[in-house]
C-alpha positions in Angstrom: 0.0 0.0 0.0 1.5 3.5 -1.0 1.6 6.1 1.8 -0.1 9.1 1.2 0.1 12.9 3.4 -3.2 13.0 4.2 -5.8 14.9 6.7 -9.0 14.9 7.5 -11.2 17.8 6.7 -14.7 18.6 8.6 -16.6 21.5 7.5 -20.4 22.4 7.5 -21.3 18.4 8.8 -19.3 17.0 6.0 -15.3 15.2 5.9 -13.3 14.9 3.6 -9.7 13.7 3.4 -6.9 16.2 1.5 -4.1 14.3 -0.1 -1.7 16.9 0.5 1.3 15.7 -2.0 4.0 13.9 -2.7 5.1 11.3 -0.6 3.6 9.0 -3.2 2.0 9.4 -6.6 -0.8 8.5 -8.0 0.4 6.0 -11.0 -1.5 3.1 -11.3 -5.4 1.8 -10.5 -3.5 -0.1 -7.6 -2.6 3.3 -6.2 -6.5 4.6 -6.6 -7.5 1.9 -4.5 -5.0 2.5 -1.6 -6.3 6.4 -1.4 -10.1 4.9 -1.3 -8.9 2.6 1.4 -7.3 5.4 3.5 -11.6 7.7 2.3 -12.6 4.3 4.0 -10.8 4.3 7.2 -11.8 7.7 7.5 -15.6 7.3 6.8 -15.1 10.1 4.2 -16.5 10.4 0.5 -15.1 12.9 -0.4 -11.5 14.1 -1.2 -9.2 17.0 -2.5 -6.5 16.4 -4.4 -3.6 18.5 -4.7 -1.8 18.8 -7.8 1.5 17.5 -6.8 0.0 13.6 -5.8 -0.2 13.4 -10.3 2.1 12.1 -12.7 3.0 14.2 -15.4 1.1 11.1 -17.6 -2.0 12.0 -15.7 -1.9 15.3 -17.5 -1.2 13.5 -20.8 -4.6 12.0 -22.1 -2.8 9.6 -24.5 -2.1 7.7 -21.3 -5.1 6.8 -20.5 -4.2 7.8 -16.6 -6.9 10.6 -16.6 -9.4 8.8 -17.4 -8.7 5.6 -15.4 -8.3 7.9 -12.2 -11.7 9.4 -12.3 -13.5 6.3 -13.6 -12.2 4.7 -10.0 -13.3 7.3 -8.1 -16.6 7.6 -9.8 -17.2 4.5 -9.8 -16.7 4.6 -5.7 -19.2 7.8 -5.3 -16.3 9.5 -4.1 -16.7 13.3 -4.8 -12.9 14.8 -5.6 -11.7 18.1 -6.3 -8.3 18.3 -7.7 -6.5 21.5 -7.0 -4.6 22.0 -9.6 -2.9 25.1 -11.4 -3.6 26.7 -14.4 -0.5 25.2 -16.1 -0.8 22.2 -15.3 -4.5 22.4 -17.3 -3.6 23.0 -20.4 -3.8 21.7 -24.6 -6.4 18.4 -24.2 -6.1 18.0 -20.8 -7.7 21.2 -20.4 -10.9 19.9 -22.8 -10.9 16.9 -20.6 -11.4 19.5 -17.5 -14.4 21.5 -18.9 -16.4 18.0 -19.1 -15.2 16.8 -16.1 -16.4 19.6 -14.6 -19.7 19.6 -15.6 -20.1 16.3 -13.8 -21.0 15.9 -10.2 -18.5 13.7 -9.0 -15.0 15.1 -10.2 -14.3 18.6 -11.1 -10.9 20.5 -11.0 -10.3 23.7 -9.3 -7.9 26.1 -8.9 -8.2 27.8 -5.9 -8.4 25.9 -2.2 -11.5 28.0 -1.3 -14.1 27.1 -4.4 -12.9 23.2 -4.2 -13.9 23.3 -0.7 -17.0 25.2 -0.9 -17.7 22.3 -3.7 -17.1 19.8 -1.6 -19.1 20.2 1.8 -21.9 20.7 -0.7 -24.7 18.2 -1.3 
């Protein structure tokens, strides 16, 4: 199981864990699971991701890591705001975060605040 800096987060009734960086990366499905484990032990559903925890493939659709990333989470109800910054979203990646963000599980933000307010809502 990776290790991942993480806290938990209460706010207006509602937790949610912050992966805070880089002790590991997220890099493979295996690695998605061990973050939901540590939402599990937690009792949260709900997580923000800083920038720092991705791969540079993440950001690279061709890799398929994107995609495979928010599936998982999706697929686990977890809500997730990524904080990320605005260079990071950039060329196709940045397409890929205008749909996302339509959605109601996954959406990127780029300040702490707004991904917050996000999250504690229902």
């Amino acid at each position: 199981m990776k290790s991942f800096d993480v806290r938990l987060i209460e706010k207006k009734n509602r937790r949610f864990v912050e992966a805070l960086g880089r002790i590991d990366h997220l890099e493979c499905e295996k690695d998605v699971v061990d973050l939901l484990s540590v939402c599990s032990q937690f009792k949260a559903e709900r997580i923000l991701l800083h920038g720092n925890i991705f791969t540079e493939k993440f950001f690279d659709l061709k890799s398929g890591q994107a995609g495979m990333v928010v599936q998982k989470l999706v697929n686990y109800q977890i809500k997730t705001a990524a904080l990320l910054t605005p260079d990071q979203v950039r060329g196709k990646f940045g397409e890929f975060v205008v749909e996302t963000n339509h959605g109601h599980h996954f959406r990127v933000f780029f300040d702490r605040q707004s991904a917050e307010t996000w999250l504690v809502a229902d």
